[in-house]
C-alpha positions in Angstrom: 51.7 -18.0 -179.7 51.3 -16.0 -182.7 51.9 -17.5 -186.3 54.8 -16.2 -188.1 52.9 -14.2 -190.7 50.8 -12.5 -188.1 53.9 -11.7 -186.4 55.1 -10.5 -190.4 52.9 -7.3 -190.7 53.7 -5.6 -187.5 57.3 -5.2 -188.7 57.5 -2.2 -191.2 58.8 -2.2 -194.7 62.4 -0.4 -194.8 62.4 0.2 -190.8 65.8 1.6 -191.0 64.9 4.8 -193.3 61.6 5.4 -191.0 63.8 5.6 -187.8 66.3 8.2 -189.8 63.0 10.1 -190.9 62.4 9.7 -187.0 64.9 11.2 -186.3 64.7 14.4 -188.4 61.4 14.9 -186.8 62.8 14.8 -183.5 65.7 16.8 -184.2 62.9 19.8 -185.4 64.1 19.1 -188.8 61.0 18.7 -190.3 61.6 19.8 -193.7 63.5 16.8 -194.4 61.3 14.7 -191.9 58.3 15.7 -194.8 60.2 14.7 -197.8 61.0 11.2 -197.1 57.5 10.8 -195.0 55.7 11.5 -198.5 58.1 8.8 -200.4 57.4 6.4 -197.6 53.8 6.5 -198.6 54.1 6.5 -201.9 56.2 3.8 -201.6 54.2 1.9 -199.3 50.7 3.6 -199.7 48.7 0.8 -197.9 51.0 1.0 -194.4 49.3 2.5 -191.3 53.2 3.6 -190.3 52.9 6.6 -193.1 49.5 7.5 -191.6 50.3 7.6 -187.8 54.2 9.1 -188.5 51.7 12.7 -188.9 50.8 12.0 -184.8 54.3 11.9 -183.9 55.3 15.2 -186.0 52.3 16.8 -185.1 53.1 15.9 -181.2 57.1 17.2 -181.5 55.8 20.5 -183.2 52.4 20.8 -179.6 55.4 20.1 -177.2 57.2 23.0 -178.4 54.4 25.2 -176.8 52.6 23.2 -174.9 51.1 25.5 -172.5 49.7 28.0 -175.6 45.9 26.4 -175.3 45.4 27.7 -179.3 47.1 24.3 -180.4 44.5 22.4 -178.5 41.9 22.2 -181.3 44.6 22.2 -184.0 46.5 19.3 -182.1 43.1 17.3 -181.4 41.5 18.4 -185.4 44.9 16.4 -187.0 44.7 13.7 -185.0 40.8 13.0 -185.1 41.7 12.9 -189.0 44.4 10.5 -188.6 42.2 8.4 -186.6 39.1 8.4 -188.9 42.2 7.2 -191.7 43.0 4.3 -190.1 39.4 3.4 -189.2 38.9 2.9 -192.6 41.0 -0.2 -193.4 38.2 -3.1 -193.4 38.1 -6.3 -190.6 39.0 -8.7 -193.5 42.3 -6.8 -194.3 45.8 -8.2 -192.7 46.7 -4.9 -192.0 44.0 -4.3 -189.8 45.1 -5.2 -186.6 48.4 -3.0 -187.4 45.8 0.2 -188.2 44.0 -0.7 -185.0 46.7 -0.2 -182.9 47.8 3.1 -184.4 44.6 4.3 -184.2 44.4 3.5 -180.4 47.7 5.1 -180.0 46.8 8.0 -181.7 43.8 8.3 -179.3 47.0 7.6 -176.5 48.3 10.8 -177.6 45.4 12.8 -176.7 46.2 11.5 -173.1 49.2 12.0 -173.3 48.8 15.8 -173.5 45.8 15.9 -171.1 48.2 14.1 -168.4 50.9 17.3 -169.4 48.9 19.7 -168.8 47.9 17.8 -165.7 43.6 17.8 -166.9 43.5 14.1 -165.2 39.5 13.8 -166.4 40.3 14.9 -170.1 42.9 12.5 -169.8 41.1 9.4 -168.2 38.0 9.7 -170.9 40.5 9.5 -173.5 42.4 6.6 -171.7 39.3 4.8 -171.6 39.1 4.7 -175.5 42.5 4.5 -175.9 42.8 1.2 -173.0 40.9 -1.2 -176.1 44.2 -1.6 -177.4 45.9 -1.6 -174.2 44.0 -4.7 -173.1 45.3 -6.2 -176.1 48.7 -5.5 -175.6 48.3 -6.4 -171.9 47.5 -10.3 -173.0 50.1 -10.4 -175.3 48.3 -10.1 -178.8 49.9 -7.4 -180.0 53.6 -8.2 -181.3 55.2 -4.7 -181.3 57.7 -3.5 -178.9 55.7 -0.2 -178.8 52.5 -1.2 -177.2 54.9 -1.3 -174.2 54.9 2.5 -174.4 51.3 2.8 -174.2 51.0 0.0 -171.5 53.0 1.4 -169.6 51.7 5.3 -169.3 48.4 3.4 -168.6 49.4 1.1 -166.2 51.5 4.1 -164.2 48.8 6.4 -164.3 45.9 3.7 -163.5 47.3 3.3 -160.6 48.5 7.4 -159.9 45.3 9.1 -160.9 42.5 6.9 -158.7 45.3 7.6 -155.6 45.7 11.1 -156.0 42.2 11.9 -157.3 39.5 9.6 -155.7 36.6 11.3 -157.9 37.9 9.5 -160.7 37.8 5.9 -159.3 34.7 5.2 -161.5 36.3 6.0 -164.7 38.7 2.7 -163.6 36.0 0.3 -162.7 35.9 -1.8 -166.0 38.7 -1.8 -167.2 43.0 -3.7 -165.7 43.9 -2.3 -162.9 46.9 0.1 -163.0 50.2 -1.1 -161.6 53.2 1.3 -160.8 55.8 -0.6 -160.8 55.4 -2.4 -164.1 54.0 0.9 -166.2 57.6 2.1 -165.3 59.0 -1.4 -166.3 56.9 -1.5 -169.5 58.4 2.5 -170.0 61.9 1.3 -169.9 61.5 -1.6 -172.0 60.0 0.6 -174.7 62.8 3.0 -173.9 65.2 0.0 -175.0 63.5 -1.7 -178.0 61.1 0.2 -179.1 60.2 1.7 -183.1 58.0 4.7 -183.1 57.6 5.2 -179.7 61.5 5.2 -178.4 62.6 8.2 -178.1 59.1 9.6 -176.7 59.0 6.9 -174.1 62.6 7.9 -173.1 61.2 11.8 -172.6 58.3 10.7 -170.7 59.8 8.0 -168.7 62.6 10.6 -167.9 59.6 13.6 -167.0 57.5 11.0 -164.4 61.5 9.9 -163.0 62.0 13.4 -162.3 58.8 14.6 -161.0 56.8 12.1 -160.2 59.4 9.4 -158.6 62.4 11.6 -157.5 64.7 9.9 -159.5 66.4 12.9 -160.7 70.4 11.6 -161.4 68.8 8.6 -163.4 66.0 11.4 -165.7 69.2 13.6 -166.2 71.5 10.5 -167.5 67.8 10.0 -169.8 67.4 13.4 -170.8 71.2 13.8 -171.4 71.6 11.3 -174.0 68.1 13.0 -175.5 69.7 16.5 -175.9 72.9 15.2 -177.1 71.0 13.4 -179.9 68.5 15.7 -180.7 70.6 18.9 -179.6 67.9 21.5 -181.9 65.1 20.2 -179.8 63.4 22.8 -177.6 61.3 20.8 -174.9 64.2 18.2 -174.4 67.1 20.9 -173.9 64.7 22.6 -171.4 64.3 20.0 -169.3 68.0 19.0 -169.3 68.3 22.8 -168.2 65.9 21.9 -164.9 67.1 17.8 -164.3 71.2 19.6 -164.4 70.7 22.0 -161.7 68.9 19.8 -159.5 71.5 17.6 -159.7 74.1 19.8 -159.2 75.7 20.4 -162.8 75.3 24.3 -162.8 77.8 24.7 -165.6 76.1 22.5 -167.9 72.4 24.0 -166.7 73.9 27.4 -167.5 74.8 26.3 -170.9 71.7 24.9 -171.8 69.8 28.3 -170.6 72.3 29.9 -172.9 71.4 28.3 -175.9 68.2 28.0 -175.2 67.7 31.7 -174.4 69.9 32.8 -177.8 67.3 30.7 -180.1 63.9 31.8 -178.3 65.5 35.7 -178.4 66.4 35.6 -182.3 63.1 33.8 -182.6 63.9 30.6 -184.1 61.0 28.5 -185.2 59.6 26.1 -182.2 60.8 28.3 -179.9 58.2 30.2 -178.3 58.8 33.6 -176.8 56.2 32.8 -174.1 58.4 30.1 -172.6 60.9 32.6 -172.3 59.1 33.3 -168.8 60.0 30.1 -167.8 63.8 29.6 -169.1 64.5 33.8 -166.7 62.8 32.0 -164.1 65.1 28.9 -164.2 68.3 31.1 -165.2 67.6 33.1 -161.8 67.1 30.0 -159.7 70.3 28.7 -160.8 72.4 31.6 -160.2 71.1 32.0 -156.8 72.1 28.3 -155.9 75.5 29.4 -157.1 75.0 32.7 -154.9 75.2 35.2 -157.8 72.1 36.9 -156.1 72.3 40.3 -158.5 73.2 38.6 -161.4 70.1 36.5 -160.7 67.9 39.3 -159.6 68.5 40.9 -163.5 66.8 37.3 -165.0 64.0 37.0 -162.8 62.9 40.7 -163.1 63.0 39.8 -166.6 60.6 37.0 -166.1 58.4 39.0 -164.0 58.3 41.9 -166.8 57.9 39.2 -169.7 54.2 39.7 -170.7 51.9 38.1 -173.5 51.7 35.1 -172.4 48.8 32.8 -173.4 45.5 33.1 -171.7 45.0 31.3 -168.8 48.5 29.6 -169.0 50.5 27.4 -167.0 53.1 29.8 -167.7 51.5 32.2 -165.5 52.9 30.6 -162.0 56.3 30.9 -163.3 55.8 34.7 -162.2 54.7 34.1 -159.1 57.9 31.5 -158.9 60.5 34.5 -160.0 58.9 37.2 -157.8 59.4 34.5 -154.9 62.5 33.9 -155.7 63.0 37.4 -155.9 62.2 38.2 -152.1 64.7 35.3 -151.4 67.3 36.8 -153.3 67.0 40.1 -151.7 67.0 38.5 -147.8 70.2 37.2 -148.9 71.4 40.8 -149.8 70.0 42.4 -146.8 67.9 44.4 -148.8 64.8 43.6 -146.5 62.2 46.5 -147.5 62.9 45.4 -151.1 62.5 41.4 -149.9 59.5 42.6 -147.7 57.7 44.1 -150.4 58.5 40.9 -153.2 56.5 38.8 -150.5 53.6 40.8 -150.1 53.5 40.9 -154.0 53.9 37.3 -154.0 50.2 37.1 -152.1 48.5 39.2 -154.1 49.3 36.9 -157.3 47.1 33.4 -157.5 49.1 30.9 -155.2 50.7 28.1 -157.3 52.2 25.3 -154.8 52.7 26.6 -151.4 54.1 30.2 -152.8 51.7 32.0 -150.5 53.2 29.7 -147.3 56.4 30.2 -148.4 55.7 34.1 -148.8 54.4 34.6 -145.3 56.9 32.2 -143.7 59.3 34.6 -145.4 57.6 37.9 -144.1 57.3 36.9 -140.7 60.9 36.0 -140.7 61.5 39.6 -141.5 58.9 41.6 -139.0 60.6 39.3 -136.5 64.2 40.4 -137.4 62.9 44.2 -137.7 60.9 43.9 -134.1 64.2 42.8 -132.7 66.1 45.5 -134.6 64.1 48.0 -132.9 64.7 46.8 -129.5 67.7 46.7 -129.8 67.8 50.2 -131.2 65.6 51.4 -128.4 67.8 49.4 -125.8 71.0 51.0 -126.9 68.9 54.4 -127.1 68.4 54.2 -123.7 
C-alpha cells in the first residue's frame, strides 16, 4: 500500500554499477571495489547505499579470518561508525527510512558474526536491536527485496536459538516469534531478488542448508555457482572444498584444496596461514574416504604440527579432528601401536564434539583385538 514515491527512494541511483562494484568486493578485488565506491559517493553523496557498501567490504575482508578474535574490535569499531553515519540523517528527510534500515542491517551484521562463531547471547542482544527494523519488514513497510535477508536469519534463528538454548527464551519474549520454515523461505527469496544482500544470503542460506538442515547436494549446487563467480574468494572456495566431499565429488574437493592450499602457502592476501590448519585437516579426510591412508597421514600430520594459531580459536579442534583422524588412518593400515597411541593423544586434547567417545570407542576396539591376539598366541603356544 505504499505510494509510488515512497516506494522511489528505496531503489538506488545507477543500481547496475553498485552491483559490478559488488562484485569486485566479493571477488577480493577490493582495489577496484574502492575506486568506484568513492565516485558513487561523490556522485550521490546524500545515499545511505555509499555509507553501508563499507559493512559489506568490511564483512568479506572478517570472513576471510573469521576465527582470528583480533578483528573483533576492528570489525565492531567500523561498523559502530557506519551506524552513528546513518543515524545522523534527520526524521523530516525522505531518505530516512532508507538510512534506517541500513543502519538496522548494519547492527544485523554484528549477529551475523556472533551466530558464526556460534556466541548465541552476543548474537541475540544484537538481534534484539537489530529486530526494530525487522518488525518493519515483517508488516510489509519496508519495499526492499533485501529486508528479506534479514527476516529471514531472524526468523530461522528465533525459532533455532530458544530450541537449542532454553536460557535464552527471555531475550524472545517481546519481540515475533521465529518461524523456520519461512526464515529459510525469506533466505531464498533474497537469494533470488535481492541488491546488497544476494550473494551473502546465498552463502549463508547455503552454510545453515549444509549444517544446520542436511541439505548438503542443494548447499553444494549454492555454493557451486558462488565459487564459480567469485573463484578468488577464500571463505566461499573453502566451503565448496567441505559441501564436495560430502557429496561425493572428491576430484573437484581435491581441486579446491589445491588452490586453496597454493594461495594460503605463497601468502596471498585474505588468505590466512592459520586456516591452513583447517584446509590439512580437510585434505586428509578426503584422501582417506578415497583410501589413500599415507598420502593422507602426510596432510594431517601437517595440520597437527601447524602452530600459531590465534588464541583461543575455533581453529584449535581442527587438531583434535586430524589427530582423530589420524588413529583412524593408522587402524586401517594395521599399524595399531601407532593408532593406539593417536587415541590416547586424542584424550588428552580439549574434546570438541564427541572426539573423546569416538577416541575410546576406537581404543577399546583395539585392546579387544590385541586381548584376542594374545590368546590366540598363547593358544597356539600351547
Amino acid at each position: 500500500m505504499l505510494s509510488a514515491q515512497e516506494k522511489d527512494i528505496w531503489t538506488p541511483p545507477q543500481k547496475d554499477s553498485l552491483l559490478t562494484m559488488l562484485d569486485d568486493m566479493y571477488n577480493l578485488e577490493f582495489d577496484k571495489f574502492d575506486q568506484k565506491l568513492v565516485r558513487y559517493r561523490q556522485r550521490f553523496p546524500e545515499r545511505p547505499e555509499g555509507r553501508f557498501a563499507h559493512v559489506m567490504a568490511w564483512w568479506m575482508k572478517v570472513t576471510a579470518d573469521i576465527y582470528n578474535p583480533k578483528y573483533d574490535t576492528i570489525f565492531e569499531t567500523k561498523l559502530d561508525s557506519i551506524i552513528e553515519d546513518l543515524e545522523r540523517y534527520d526524521e523530516d528527510d525522505p531518505l530516512f527510512p532508507v538510512a534506517e534500515f541500513y543502519s538496522n542491517s548494519a547492527t544485523g551484521f554484528k549477529a551475523i558474526m556472533h551466530v558464526t562463531r556460534e556466541n548465541w547471547w552476543s548474537a541475540a542482544l544484537e538481534g534484539r536491536i537489530a529486530v526494530r527494523g525487522i518488525e518493519k519488514a515483517l508488516e510489509g513497510k519496508i519495499p526492499n527485496p533485501d529486508a528479506r535477508f534479514g527476516t529471514g536469519l531472524y526468523l530461522y534463528y528465533a525459532d533455532r536459538i530458544p530450541r537449542r538454548y532454553p536460557i535464552l527464551k527471555p531475550l524472545f519474549l517481546f519481540y515475533p516469534d521465529g518461524d523456520k520454515e519461512r526464515g529459510l523461505n525469506d533466505l531464498l527469496e533474497t537469494t533470488q531478488n535481492g541488491v546488497f544482500a544476494k550473494v551473502v544470503a546465498s552463502y549463508m542460506y547455503a552454510v545453515i542448508l549444509y549444517t544446520r538442515e542436511d541439505k548438503h547436494q542443494q548447499a553444494y549446487e549454492i555454493m557451486h555457482s558462488l565459487v564459480e563467480r567469485y573463484p578468488q574468494n577464500p571463505t566461499f572456495l573453502m566451503w565448496l572444498a567441505s559441501m564436495a566431499t560430502r557429496v561425493g565429488k572428491y576430484q573437484e574437493a581435491q581441486n579446491s584444496l589445491d588452490v586453496y592450499l597454493k594461495r594460503t602457502e605463497s601468502g596471498k592476501p585474505y588468505y590466512p596461514r592459520s586456516k591452513l590448519v583447517m584446509a590439512y585437516f580437510r585434505y586428509g579426510s578426503l584422501l582417506y574416504k578415497e583410501g589413500e591412508f599415507e598420502r593422507a597421514l602426510y596432510f594431517l600430520d601437517k595440520a597437527v604440527a601447524e602452530d600459531g594459531l590465534p588464541e583461543s580459536s575455533y581453529l584449535e579442534r581442527f587438531k583434535a579432528y586430524a589427530m582423530l583422524q589420524r588413529g583412524y588412518c593408522l587402524e586401517k593400515l594395521s599399524r595399531m601401536d601407532d593408532a593406539e597411541k593417536a587415541f590416547e593423544n586424542v584424550l588428552e586434547m580439549p574434546e570438541y564434539h564427541d572426539s573423546h567417545q569416538q577416541a575410546k570407542q576406537h581404543l577399546e576396539r583395539i585392546i579387544k583385538m590385541q586381548m584376542r591376539q594374545e590368546k590366540r598366541r598363547s593358544s597356539t603356544s600351547k
